[in-house]
N, C-alpha and C positions, 0 to 999 in steps of 0.2 A: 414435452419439450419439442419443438420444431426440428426436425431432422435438418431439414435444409438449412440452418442458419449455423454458422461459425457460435462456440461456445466459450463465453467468458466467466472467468471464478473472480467476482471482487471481494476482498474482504473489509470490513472497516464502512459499508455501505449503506450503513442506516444516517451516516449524519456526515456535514464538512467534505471534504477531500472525494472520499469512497463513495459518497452520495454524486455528486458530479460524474465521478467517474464513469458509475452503473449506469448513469442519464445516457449520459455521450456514447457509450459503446450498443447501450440498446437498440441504437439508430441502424446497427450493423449485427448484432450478436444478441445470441439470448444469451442474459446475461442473470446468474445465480447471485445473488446478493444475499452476503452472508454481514451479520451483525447482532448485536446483544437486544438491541430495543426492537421488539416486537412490533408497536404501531407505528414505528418512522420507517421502518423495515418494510409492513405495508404497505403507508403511501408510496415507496417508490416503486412496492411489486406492481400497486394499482396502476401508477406513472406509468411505465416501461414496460411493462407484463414478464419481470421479471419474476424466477423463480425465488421465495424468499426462502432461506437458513437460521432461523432465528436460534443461535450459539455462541456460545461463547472460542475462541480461537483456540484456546488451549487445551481444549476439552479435545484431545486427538483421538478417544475412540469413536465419538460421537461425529466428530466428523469425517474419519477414517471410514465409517461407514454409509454415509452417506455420499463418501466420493468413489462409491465403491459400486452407487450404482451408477454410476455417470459412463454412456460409452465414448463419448469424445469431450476434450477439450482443447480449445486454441489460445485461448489467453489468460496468464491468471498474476492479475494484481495484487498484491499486499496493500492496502491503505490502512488496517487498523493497528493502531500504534497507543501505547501512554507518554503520557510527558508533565514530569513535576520537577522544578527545580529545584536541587539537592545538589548539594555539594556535598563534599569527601565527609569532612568534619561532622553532615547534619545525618547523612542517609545511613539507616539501619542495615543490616541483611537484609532484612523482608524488602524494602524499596531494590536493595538491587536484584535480587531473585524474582520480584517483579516484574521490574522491565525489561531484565533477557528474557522472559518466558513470554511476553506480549511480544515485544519489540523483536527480537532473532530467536529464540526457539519453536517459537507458532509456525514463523514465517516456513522455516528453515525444514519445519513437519509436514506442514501443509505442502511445500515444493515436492518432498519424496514421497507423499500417496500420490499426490499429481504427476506425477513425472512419465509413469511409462506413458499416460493419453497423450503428453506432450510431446514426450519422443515421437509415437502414432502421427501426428497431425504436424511433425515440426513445428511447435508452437512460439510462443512469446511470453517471458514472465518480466514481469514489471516492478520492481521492491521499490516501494516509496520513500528513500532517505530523507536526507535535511541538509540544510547549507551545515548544520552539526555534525553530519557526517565528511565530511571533511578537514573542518577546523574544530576546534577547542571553544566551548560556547560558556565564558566564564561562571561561576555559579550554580553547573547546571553537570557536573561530574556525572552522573550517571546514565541520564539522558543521552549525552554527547556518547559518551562510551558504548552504549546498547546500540548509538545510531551507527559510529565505527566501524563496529562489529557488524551488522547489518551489512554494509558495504563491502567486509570482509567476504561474506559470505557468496552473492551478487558474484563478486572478481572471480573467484574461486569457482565457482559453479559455472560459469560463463565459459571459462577453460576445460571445465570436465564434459561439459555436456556437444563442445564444437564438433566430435565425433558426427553427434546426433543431431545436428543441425538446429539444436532449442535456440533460439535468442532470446538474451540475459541483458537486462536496462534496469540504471539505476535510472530513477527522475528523482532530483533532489531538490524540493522548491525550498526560497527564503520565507522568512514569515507572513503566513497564510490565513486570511481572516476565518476563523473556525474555533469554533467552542474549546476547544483545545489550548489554542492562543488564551485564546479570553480568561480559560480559565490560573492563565499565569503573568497576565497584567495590570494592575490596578486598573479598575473601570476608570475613572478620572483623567488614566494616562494613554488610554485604549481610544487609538482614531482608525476607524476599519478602511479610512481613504488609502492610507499607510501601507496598507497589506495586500499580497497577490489576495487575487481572486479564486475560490476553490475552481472556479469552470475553466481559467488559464492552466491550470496544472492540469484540467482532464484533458485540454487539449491538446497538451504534450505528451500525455499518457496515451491518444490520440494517433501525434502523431509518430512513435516508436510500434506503434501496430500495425501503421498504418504504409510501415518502411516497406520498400523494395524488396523481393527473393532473395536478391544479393548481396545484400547488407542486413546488419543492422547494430543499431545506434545504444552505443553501450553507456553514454551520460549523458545526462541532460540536465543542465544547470537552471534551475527558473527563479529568476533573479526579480526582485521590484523594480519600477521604471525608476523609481529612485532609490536609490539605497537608504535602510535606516542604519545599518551596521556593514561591515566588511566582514560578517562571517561567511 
């Protein structure tokens, strides 16, 4: 790993969102790119000369130890996330133990092994919300609630670590063309003109890293040029 280069932890980086992300911060950071798919995981190591994590998020000893050999880090993104729309009435246990454990408990595990390198380097962490984490996103109870939380977490942590100088950014973009999307809207209804772009949210992810010594930027709303919904 290049000593001289500021170090970034993306998670969610083999595909959509976290795929951009890893791209755009490469340009500045070596950046570790952590994700489930092994060969997309590659092409972007190959891309960017990133360092590739092929794991899963919630697997904390396996990543516990491999951030364990890490001697610096400066930025560390959350982008990997699930999203299935479920409401009160449909989602079992298992869906919700599901998407706190992907969506805020990974996040939230992965922050406290990282955290002393961050305090080290006075870092930046990045938690990817949703226009769901703010409003109530009909039909979609559990999603919405695990993003809430998420954001919960973000506030909170933002306050504990100002001691130590960490800066704590929510980016929270509207709906985003990415496999993810797709996988929750009838193809027939699915126009990707519609949707941000995953490389507009990295360059907000961008620019929150890219802030000033004396600030920094604790939300960031990434809205479509047009709105489809007012969440």
């Amino acid at each position: 790993m290049p000593e001289q280069l500021p170090v970034a932890l993306v998670t969610g980086a083999s595909s959509g969102m976290g795929r951009e992300i890893a791209r755009d911060l490469s340009r500045t950071h070596h950046v570790i790119a952590v994700g489930r798919d092994r060969v997309r995981l590659g092409e972007v190591a190959a891309e960017t000369g990133a360092t590739a994590w092929d794991c899963d998020i919630t697997d904390s000893q396996r990543l516990g130890e491999r951030i364990a050999t890490l001697s610096r880090l400066d930025v560390l993104v959350h982008a990997a996330a699930i999203a299935h729309s479920l409401g009160v009435a449909q989602a079992t246990e298992s869906d919700w133990e599901t998407h706190f454990a992907v969506n805020v408990t990974a996040p939230a595990t992965i922050t406290r092994l990282t955290l002393p390198l961050l305090r080290t380097s006075q870092g930046t962490i990045v938690f990817i919300g949703s226009g769901a984490s703010t409003k109530p996103v009909p039909g979609s109870a559990v999603y919405s609630a695990s993003k809430h939380a998420l954001r919960a977490v973000a506030d909170v942590l933002r306050i504990d670590e100002e001691p130590n100088r960490v800066r704590v950014a929510t980016v929270a973009p509207g709906q985003t063309d990415t496999a993810m999307l797709r996988s929750t809207i009838p193809a027939e209804q699915y126009s990707p003109e519609q949707y941000i772009k995953p490389e507009s949210v990295a360059a907000a992810v961008r620019f929150v890293v890219d802030a000033p010594a004396d600030v920094q930027l604790t939300d960031i709303a990434v809205r479509p040029r047009q709105e489809i919904s007012r969440l």
